[in-house]
VEXLUM-51160 format. One record per atom (N, C-alpha, C): residue in one letter; atom name; y, x, z. Coordinates in steps of 0.02 Angstrom, whole numbers, m for minus. Layout:
<mipas>
rest:A atom:CA Y:Y X:X Z:Z
...
</mipas>
This chain:
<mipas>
rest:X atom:N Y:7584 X:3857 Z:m2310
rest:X atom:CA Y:7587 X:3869 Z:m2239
rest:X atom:C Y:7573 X:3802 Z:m2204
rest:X atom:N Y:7523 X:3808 Z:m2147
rest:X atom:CA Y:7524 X:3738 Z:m2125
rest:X atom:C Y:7558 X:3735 Z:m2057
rest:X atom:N Y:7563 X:3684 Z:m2022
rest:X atom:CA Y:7638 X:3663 Z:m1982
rest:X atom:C Y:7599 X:3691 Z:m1899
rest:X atom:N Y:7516 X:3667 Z:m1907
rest:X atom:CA Y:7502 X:3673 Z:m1822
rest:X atom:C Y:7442 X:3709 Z:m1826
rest:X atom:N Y:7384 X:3738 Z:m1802
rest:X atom:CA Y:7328 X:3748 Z:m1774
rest:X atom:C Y:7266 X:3687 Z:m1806
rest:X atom:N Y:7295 X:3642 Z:m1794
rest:X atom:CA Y:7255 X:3579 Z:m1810
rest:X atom:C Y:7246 X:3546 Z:m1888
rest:X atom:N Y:7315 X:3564 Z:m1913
rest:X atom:CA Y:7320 X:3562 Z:m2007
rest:X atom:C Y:7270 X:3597 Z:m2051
rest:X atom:N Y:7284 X:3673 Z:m2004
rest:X atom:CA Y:7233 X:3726 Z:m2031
rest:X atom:C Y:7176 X:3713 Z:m2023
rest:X atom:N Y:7142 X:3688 Z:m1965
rest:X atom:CA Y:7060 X:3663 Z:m1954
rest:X atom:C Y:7053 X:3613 Z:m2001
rest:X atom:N Y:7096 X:3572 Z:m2015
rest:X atom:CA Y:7071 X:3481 Z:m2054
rest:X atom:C Y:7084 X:3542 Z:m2117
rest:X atom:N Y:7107 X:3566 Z:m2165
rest:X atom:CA Y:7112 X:3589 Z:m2234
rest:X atom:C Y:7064 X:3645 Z:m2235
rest:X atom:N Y:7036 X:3686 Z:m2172
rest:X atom:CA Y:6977 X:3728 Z:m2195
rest:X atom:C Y:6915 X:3702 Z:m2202
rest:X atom:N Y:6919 X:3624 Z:m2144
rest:X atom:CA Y:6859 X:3596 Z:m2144
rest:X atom:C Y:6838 X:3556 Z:m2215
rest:X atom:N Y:6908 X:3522 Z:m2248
rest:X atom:CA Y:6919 X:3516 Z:m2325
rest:X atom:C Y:6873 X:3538 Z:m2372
rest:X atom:N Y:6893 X:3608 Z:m2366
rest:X atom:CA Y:6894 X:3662 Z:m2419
rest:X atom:C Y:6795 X:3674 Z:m2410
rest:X atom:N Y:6766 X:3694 Z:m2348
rest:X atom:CA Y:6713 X:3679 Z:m2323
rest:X atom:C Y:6670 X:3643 Z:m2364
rest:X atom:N Y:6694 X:3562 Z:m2351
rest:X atom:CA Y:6656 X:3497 Z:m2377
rest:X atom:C Y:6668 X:3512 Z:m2447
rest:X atom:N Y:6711 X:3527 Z:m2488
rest:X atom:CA Y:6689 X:3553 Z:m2559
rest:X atom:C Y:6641 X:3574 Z:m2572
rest:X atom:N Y:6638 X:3639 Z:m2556
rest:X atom:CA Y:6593 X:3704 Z:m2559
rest:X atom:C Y:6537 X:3657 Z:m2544
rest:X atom:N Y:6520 X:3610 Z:m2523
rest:X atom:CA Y:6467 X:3581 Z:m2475
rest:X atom:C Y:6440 X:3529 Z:m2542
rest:X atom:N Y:6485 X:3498 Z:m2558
rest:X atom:CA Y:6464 X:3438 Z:m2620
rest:X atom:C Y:6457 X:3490 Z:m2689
rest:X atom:N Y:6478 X:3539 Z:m2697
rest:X atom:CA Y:6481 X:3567 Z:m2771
rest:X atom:C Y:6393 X:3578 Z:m2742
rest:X atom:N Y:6391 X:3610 Z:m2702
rest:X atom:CA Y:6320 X:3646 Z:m2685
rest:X atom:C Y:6259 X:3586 Z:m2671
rest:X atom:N Y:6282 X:3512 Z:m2684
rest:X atom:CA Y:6241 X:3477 Z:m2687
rest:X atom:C Y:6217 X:3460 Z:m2612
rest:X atom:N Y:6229 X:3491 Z:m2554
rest:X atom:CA Y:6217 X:3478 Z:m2500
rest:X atom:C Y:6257 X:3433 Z:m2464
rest:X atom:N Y:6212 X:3377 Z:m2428
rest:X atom:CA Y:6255 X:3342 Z:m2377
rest:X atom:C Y:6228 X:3325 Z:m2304
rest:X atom:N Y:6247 X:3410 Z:m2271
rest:X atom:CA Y:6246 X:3393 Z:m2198
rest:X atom:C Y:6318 X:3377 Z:m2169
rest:X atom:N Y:6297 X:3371 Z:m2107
rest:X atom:CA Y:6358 X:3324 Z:m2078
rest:X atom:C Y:6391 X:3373 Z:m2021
rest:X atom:N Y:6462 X:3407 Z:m2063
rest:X atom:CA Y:6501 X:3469 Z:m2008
rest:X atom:C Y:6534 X:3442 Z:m1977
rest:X atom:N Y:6534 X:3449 Z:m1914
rest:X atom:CA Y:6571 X:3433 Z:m1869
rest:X atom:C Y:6616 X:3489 Z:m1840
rest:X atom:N Y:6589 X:3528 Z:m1824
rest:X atom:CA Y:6629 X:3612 Z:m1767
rest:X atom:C Y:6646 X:3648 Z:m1842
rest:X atom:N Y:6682 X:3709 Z:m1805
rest:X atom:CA Y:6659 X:3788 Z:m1849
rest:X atom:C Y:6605 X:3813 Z:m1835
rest:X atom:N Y:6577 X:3807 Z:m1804
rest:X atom:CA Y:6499 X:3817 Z:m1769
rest:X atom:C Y:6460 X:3813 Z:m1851
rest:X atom:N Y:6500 X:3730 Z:m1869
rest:X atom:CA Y:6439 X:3688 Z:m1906
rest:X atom:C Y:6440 X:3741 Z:m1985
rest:X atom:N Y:6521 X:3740 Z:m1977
rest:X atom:CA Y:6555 X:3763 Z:m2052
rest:X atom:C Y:6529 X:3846 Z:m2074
rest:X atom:N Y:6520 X:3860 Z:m1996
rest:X atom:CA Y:6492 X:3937 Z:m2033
rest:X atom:C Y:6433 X:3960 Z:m2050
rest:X atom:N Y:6379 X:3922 Z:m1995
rest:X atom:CA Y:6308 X:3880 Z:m2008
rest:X atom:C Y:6304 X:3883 Z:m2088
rest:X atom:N Y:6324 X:3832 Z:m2105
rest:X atom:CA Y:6342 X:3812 Z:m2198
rest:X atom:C Y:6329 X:3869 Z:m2220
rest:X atom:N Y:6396 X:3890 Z:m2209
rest:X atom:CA Y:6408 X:3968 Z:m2266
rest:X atom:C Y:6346 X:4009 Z:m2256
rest:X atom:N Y:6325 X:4039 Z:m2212
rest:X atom:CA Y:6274 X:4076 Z:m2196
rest:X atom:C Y:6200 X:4056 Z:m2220
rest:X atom:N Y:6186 X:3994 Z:m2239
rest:X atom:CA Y:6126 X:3960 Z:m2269
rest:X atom:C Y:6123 X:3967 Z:m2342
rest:X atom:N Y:6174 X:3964 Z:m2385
rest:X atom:CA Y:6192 X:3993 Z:m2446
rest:X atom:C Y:6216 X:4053 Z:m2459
rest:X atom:N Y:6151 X:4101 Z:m2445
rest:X atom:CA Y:6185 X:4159 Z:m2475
rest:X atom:C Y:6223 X:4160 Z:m2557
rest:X atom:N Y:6187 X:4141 Z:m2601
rest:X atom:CA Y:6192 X:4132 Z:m2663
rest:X atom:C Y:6265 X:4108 Z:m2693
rest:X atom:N Y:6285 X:4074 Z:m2642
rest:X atom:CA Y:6335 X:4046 Z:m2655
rest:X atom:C Y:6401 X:4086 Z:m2641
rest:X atom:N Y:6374 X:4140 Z:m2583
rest:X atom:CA Y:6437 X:4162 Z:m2542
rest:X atom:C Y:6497 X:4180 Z:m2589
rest:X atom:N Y:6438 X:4228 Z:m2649
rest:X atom:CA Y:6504 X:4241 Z:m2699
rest:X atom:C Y:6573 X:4191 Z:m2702
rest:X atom:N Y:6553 X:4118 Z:m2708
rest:X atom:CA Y:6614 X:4108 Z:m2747
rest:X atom:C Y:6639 X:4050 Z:m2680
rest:X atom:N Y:6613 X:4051 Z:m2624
rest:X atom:CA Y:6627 X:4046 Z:m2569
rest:X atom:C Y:6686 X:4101 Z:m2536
rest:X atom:N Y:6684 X:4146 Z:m2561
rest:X atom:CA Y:6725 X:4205 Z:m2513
rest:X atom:C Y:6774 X:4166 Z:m2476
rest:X atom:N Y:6830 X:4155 Z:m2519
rest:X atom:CA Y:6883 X:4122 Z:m2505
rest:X atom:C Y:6905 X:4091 Z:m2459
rest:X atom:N Y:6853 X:4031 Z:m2438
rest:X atom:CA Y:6844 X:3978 Z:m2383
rest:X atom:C Y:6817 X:4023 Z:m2318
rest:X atom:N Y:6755 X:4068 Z:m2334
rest:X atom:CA Y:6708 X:4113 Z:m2271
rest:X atom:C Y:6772 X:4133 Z:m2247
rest:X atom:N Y:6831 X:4160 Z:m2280
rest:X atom:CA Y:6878 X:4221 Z:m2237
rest:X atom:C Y:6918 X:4170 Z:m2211
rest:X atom:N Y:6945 X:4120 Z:m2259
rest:X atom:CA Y:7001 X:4086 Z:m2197
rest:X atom:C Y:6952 X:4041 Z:m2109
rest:X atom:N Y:6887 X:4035 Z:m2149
rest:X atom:CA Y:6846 X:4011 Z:m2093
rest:X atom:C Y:6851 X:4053 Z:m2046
rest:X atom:N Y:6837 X:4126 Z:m2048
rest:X atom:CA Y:6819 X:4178 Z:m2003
rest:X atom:C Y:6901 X:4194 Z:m1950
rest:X atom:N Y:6937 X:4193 Z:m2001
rest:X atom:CA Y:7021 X:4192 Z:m1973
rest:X atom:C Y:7036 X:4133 Z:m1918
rest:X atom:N Y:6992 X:4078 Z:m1945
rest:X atom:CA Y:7000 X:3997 Z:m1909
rest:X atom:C Y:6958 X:4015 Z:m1838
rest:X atom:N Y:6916 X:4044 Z:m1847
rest:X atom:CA Y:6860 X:4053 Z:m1807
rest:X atom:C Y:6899 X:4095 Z:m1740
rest:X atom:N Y:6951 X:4141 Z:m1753
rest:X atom:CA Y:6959 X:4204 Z:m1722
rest:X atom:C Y:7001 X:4144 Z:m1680
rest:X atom:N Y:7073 X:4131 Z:m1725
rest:X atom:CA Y:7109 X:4098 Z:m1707
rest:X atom:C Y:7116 X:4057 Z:m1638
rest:X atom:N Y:7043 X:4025 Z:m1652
rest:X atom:CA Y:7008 X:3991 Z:m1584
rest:X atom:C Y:7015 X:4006 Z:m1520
rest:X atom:N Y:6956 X:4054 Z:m1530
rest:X atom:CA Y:6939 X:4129 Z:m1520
rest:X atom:C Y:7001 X:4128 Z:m1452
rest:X atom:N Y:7053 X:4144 Z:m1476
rest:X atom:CA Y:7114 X:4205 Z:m1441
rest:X atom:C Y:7142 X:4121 Z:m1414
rest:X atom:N Y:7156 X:4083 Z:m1448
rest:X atom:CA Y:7188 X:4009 Z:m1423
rest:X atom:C Y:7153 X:4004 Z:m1354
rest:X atom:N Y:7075 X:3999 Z:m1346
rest:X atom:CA Y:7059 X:3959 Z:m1297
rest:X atom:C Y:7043 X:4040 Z:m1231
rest:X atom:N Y:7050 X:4121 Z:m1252
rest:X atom:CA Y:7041 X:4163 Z:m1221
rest:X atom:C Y:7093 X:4157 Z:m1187
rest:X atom:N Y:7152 X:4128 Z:m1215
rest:X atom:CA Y:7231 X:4169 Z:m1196
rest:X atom:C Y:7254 X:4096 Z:m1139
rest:X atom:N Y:7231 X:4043 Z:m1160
rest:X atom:CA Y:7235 X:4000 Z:m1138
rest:X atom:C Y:7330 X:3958 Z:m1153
rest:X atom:N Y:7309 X:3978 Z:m1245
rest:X atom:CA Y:7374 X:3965 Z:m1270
rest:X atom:C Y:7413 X:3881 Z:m1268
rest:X atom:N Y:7383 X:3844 Z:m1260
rest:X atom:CA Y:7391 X:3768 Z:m1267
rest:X atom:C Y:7456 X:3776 Z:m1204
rest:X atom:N Y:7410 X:3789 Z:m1146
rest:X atom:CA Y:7470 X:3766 Z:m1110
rest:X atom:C Y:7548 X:3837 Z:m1126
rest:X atom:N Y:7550 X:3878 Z:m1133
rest:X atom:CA Y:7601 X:3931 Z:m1131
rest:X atom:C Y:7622 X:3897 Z:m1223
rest:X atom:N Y:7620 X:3857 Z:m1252
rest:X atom:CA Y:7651 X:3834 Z:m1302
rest:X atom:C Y:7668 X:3777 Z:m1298
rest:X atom:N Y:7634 X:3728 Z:m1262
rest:X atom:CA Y:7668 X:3671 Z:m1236
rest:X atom:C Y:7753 X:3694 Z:m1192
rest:X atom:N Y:7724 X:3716 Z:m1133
rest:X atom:CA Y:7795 X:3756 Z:m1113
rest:X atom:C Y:7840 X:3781 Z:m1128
rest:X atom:N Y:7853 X:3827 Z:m1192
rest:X atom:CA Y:7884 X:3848 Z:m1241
rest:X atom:C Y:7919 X:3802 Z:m1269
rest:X atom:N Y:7888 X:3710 Z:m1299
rest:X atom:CA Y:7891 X:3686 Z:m1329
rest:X atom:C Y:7953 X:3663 Z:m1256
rest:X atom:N Y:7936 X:3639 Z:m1209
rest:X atom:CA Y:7967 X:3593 Z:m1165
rest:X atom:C Y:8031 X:3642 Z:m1152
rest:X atom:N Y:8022 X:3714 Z:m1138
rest:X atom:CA Y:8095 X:3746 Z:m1117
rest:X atom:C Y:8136 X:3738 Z:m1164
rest:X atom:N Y:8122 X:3758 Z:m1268
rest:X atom:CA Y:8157 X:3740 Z:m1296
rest:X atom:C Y:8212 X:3694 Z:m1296
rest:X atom:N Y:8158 X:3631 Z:m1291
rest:X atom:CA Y:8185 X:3549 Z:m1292
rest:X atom:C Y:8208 X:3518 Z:m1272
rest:X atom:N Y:8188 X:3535 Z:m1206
rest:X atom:CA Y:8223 X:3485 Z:m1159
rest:X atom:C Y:8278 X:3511 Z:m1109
rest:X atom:N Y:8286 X:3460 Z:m1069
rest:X atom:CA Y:8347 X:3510 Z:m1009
rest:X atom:C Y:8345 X:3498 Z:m938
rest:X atom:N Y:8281 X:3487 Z:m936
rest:X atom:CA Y:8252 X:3446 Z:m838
rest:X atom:C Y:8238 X:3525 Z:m819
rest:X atom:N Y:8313 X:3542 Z:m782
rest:X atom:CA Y:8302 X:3613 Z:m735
rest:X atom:C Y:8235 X:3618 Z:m722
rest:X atom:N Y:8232 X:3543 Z:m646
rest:X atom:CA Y:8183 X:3539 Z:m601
rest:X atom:C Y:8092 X:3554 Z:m621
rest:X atom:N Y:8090 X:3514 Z:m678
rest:X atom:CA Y:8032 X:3517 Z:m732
rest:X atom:C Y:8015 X:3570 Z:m745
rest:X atom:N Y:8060 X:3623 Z:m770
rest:X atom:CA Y:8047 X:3670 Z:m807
rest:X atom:C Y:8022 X:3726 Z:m757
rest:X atom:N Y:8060 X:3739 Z:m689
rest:X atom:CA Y:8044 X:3784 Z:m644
rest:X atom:C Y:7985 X:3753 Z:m629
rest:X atom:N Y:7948 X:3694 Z:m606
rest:X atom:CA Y:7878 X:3670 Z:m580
rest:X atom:C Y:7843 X:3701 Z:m624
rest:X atom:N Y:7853 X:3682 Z:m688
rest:X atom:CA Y:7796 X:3701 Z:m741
rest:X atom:C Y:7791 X:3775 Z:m755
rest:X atom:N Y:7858 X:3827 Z:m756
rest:X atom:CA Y:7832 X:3872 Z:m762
rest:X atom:C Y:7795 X:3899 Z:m703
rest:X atom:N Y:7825 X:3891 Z:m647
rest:X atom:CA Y:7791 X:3911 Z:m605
rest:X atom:C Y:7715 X:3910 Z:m587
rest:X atom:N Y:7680 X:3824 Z:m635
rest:X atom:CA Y:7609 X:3833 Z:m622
rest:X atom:C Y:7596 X:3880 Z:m667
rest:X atom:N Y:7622 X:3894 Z:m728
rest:X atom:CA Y:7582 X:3898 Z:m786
rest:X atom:C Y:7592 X:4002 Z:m765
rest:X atom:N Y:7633 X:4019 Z:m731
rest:X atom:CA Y:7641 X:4103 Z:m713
rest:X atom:C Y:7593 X:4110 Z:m677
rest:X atom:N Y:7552 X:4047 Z:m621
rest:X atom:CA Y:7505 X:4059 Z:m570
rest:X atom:C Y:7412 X:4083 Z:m615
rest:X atom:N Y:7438 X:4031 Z:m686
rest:X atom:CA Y:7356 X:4031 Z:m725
rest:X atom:C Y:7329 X:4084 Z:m724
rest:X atom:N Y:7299 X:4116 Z:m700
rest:X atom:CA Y:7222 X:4172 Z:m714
rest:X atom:C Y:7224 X:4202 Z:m757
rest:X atom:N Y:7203 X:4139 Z:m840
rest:X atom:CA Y:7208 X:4179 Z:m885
rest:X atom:C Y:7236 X:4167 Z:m937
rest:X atom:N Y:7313 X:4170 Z:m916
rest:X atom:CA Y:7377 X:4187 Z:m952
rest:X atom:C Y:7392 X:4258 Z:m946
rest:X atom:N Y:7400 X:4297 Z:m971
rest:X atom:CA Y:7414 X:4349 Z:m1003
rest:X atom:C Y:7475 X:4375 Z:m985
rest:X atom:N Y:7507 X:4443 Z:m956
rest:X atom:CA Y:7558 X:4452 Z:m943
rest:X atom:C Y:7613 X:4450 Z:m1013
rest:X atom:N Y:7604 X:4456 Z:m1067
rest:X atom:CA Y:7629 X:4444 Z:m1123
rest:X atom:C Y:7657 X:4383 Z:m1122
rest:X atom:N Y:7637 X:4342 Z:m1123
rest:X atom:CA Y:7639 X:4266 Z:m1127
rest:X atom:C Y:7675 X:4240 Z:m1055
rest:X atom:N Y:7671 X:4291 Z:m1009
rest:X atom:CA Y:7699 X:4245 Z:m952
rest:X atom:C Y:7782 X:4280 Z:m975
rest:X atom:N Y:7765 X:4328 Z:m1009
rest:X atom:CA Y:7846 X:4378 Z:m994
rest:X atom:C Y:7881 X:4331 Z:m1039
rest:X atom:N Y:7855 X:4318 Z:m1086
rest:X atom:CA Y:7884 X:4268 Z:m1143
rest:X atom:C Y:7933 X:4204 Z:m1108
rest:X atom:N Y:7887 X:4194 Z:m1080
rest:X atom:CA Y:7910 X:4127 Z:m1039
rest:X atom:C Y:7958 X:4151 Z:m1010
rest:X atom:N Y:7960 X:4168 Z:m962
rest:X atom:CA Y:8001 X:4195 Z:m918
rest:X atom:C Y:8083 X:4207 Z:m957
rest:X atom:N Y:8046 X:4247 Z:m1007
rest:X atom:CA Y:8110 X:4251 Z:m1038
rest:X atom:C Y:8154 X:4212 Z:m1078
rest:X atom:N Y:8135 X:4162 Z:m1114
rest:X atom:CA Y:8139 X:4097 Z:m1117
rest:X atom:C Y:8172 X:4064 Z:m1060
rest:X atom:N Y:8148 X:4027 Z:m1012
rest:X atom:CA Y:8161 X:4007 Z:m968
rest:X atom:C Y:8235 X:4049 Z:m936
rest:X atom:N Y:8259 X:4104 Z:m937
rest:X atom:CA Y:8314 X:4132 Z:m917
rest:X atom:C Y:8359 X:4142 Z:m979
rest:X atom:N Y:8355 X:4138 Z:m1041
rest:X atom:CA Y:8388 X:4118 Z:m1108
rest:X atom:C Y:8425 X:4040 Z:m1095
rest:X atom:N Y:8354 X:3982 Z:m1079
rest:X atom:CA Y:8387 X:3926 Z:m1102
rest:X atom:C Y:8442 X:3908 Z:m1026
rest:X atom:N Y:8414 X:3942 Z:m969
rest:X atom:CA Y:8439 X:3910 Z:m920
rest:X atom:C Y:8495 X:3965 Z:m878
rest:X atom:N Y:8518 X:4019 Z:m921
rest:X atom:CA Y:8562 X:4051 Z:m899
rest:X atom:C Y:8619 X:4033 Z:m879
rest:X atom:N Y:8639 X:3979 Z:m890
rest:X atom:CA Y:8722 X:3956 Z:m882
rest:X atom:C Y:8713 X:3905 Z:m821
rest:X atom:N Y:8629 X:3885 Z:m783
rest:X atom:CA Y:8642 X:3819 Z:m741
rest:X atom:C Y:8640 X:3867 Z:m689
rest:X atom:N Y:8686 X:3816 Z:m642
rest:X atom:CA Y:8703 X:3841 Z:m574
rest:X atom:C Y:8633 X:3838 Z:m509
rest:X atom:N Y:8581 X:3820 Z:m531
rest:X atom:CA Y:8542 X:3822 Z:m478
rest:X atom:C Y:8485 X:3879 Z:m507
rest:X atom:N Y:8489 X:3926 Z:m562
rest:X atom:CA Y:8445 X:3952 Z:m590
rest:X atom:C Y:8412 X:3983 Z:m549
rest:X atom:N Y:8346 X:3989 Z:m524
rest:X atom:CA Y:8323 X:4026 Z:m515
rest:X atom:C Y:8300 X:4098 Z:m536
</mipas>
């Protein structure tokens, strides 16, 4: 299991650059763009590629829904209501982050609910 979003990219991109030196090839991946590029140029190989193509394609989605949902910030937030205990902070921030576009009513309810979990007992709760 890896710990963040970012573990998983550095160990697929890993797993990638293998597949990449067994196959004698050395281009230079940078994106998933680059990594799936790869896979797709070696058919021959895919066979024993599978492995890496699916967690790539999973990596790929992952993205995908991260940057659709506009998860960075509604997990940063999460992270800060947990943690910390700045009332004032916490109502600013959720309040921008309920205004975002495209945050997701899912994700805002989350919050929300959160936010009335950790801060149920202070006297200025909103």
């Amino acid at each position: 299991i890896y710990s963040n979003f970012g573990d998983l990219g550095i160990n697929v991109k890993k797993k990638v650059e293998e597949l990449q030196a067994q196959s004698k090839g050395h281009k230079n991946i940078q994106t998933i763009e680059d990594m799936k590029r790869f896979l797709q140029d070696y058919p021959e190989y895919q066979k024993l590629s599978g492995n890496t193509t699916k967690h790539l394609n999973i990596l790929s989605e992952l993205s995908d829904i991260k940057s659709t949902r506009s998860l960075y910030p509604v997990s940063e937030l999460e992270q800060e209501l947990a943690c910390n205990n700045d009332h004032s902070t916490a109502v600013k921030d959720l309040t921008q982050v309920l205004s975002h576009p495209k945050i997701g009513g899912y994700d805002k309810l989350k919050l929300i609910l959160l936010y009335a979990l950790r801060y149920e007992t202070n006297s200025s709760n909103q």
